[in-house]
N, C-alpha and C positions, 0 to 999 in steps of 0.2 A: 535541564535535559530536553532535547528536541520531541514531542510526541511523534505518532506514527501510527497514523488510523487506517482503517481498510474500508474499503465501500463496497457494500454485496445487496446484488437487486436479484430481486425473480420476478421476472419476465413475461406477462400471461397475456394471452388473447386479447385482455380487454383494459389489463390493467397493468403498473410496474410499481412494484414494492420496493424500497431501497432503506437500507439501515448504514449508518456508520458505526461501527464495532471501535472500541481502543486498543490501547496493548494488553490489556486482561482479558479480553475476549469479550467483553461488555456490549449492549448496544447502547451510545450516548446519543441517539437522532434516527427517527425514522419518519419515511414520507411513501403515501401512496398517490400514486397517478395512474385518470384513465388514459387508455391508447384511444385516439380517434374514434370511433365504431366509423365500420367499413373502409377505413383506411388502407389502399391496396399498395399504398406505394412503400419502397422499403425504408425510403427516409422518414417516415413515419414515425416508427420504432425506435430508428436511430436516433431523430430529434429527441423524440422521450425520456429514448438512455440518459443524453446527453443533457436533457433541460432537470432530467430528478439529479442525475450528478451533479450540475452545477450548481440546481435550488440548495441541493443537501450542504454543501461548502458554504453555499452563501449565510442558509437562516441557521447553522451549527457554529458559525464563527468560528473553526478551525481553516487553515488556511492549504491552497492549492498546493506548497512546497511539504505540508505535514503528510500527504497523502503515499501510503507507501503501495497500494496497489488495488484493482478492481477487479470485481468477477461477479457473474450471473452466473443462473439456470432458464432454458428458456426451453420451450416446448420446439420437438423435432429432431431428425438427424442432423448432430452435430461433432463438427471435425475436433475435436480437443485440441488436437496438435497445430492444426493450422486457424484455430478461433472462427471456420467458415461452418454457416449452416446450409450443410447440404439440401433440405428438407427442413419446412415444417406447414403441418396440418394447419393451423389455424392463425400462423403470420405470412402473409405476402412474401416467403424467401426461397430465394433457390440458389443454390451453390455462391450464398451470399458472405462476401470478408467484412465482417462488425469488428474483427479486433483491429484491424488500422484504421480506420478515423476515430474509434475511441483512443486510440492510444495516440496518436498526432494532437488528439484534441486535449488528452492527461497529462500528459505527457509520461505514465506510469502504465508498467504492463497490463494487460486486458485478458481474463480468464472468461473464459465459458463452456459449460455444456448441459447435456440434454437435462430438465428440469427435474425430473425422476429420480434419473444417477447422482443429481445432486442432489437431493431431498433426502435419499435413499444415506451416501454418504453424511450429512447432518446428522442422521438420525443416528449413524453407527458411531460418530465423532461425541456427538453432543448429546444425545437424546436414548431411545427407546433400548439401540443395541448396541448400546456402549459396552464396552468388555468379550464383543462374542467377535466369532474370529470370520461364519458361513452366514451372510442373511437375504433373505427374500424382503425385496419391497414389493406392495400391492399399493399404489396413489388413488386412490377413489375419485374422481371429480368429475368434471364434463364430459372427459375424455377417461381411460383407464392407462394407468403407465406402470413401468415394471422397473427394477431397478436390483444388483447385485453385487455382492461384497462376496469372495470368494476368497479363503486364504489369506483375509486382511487387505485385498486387494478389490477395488472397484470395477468388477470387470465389465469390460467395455468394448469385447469382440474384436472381429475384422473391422478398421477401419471404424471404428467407435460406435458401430450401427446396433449392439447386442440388447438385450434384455427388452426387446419389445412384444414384452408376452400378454401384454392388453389384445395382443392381434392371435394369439392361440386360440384355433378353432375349435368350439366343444361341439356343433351341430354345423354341418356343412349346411343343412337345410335352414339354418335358420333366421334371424332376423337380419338385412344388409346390413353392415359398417362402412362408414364412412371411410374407411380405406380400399371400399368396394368388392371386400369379400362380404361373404354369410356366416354369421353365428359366428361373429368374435367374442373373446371375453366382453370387450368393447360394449358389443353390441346389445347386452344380457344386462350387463352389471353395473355400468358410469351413468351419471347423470341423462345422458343422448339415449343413454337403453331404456331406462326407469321411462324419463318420458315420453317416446313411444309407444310402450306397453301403455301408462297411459290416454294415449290420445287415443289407441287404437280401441281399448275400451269406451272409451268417449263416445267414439263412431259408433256404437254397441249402444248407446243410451246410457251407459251407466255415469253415477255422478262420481266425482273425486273434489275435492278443496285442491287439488293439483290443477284440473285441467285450466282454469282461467289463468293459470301463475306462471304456464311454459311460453317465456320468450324468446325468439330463435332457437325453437327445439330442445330448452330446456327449462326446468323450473330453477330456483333459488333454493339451494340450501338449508336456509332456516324455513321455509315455508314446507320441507318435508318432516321437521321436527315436528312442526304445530298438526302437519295433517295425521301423524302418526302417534301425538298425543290424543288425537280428537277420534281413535280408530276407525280411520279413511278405510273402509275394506280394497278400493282399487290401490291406495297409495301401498299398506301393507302386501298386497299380493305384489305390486312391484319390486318391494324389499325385500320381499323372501325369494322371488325370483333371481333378483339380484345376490343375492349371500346366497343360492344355491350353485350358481354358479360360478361365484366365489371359492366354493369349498371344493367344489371341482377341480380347481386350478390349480388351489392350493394342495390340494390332494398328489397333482401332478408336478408340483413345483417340489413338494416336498420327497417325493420317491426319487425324481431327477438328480437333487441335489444335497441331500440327508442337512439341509440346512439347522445351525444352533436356533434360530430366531427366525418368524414369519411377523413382519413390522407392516401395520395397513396404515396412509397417511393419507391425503387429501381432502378437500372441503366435504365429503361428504360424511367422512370420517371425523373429522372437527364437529361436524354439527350432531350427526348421531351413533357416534364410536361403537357405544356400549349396548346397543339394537343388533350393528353389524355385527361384531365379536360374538357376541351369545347366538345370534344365528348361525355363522359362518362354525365356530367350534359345537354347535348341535351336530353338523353336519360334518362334518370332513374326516371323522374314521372313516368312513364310508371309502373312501376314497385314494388311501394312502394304504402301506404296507405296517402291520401294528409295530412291527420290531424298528421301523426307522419314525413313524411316528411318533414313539417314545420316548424318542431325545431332543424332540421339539419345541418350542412356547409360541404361541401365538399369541401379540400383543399390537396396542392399537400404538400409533406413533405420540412421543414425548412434547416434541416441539411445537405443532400446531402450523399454524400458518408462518411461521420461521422455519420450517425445516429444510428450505431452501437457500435461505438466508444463513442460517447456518453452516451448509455445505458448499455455498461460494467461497465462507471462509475459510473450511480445509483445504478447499482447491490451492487458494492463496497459499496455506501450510503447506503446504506438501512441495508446491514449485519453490518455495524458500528453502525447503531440505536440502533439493535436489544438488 
């Protein structure tokens, strides 16, 4: 019998993850690549796609005709319908078409969209909120991204723009985001927020085991673990900042939408889940209405650094229904 593998990358800033899955859902190959640093131009990215796709075919020994289809998650507004990313924060794109020369170059259809929704979706397919029908994603990382399952359904807005609730303001006053508002979630609670607070501390004299570790505006993931084993009192005041405004959100994501499941997933999350969680549910009756509260669970995400990777694969699933 012919095999029939799927290829599913997520797409970051800095870097592009890619797995090949088989027909059980398996992963049989996985490869990660950096993207250039500072690479402004968009074929940049594109080479990348294109050079982890072809590496993955080449050092897997499965072959270019077994390939039945590809799909990413990539940071920014993205068109689902037309594979174009209108937007995005942290790659050189603007109302850029990546599904035709990956697909001229596959010669197999090309899925993509925003990195969140698809995380979000993984986790509802494969991971944390499998069997729930309402979920909230919260992505923790450099950036904060949001992500929705409504009615079994991915929702994805006008024009595929929705769930970008990392941008919900909780203090008009308060710290810029990089999307040039004040006091976004963003700004509080992702990697970018944590270390500003620290450096602005810095500027105060005080010491952290953070300040030397923030490289373009932010620290590494596992060196928050180690500062907050060793309790950093600035690294700590950043995490509880952070998870208060966390439970804020959640407070208002959850009266919004009387959600089954509130699912927290990104690297910050992977490195110290079970810090956030205990802080964030200290905190968030506060916040919510008790009687919709009640039908809640707050849980950290299943997959890990696959929850992406897993949700290019439903992508895949779902255009095979279709």
């Amino acid at each position: 019998m012919a095999h029939s593998y799927n290829i599913c990358l997520d797409i970051g800033g800095t870097k592009v993850l890619g797995a090949i899955f088989d027909e059980k859902g398996e992963i049989i190959y996985r490869l990660k690549k950096k993207t250039k640093e500072g690479g402004d131009s968009t074929d940049n990215v594109e080479e990348v796609i294109i050079s982890v796709v072809s590496e993955m075919i080449k050092e897997s020994g499965i072959k270019k005709k077994e390939i039945h289809a590809i799909a990413a998650g990539a940071p920014g507004v993205i068109d689902q319908a037309t594979g174009t990313v209108l937007f995005s924060p942290n790659l050189p794109w603007r109302n850029y078409d990546i599904r035709t020369p990956i697909e001229k170059k596959f010669e197999v259809p090309f899925y993509i969209g925003n990195d969140v929704n698809v995380g979000v979706l993984g986790e509802y397919k494969y991971g944390a909120a499998k069997g729930y029908h309402n979920v909230v994603g919260f992505f923790v990382g450099t950036g904060l991204g949001g992500g929705l399952i409504l009615n079994d359904e991915l929702y994805t807005g006008n024009k595929f723009k929705a769930a970008e609730y990392g941008h919900m303001i909780l203090d008009p006053e308060g710290p810029l985001c990089g999307c040039g508002q004040r006091g976004c979630l963003e700004a509080f609670s992702a990697k970018k927020g944590m270390s500003s607070y620290v450096l602005q501390q810095a500027s105060r004299g005080r010491e952290s085991m953070l300040t030397d570790n923030i490289e373009n505006g932010v620290f590494k993931s596992k060196m928050l673990k180690k500062a907050l084993a060793a309790k950093d009192a600035v690294a700590t005041e950043a995490v509880d900042r952070s998870c208060h405004y966390l439970a804020i959100a959640t407070g208002n994501m959850i009266n919004t939408f009387s959600p089954d499941i509130v699912v927290y997933g990104g690297g910050v999350i992977e490195a110290v889940g079970d810090i956030f969680l205990e802080k964030i549910l200290a905190e968030v009756d506060r916040y919510c209405m008790p009687s919709i509260r009640s039908t809640v669970e707050l849980k950290a995400a299943a997959l890990g650094d696959d929850s992406i990777l897993y949700g290019a694969l439903s992508m895949i699933e779902e255009h095979d229904q279709q």
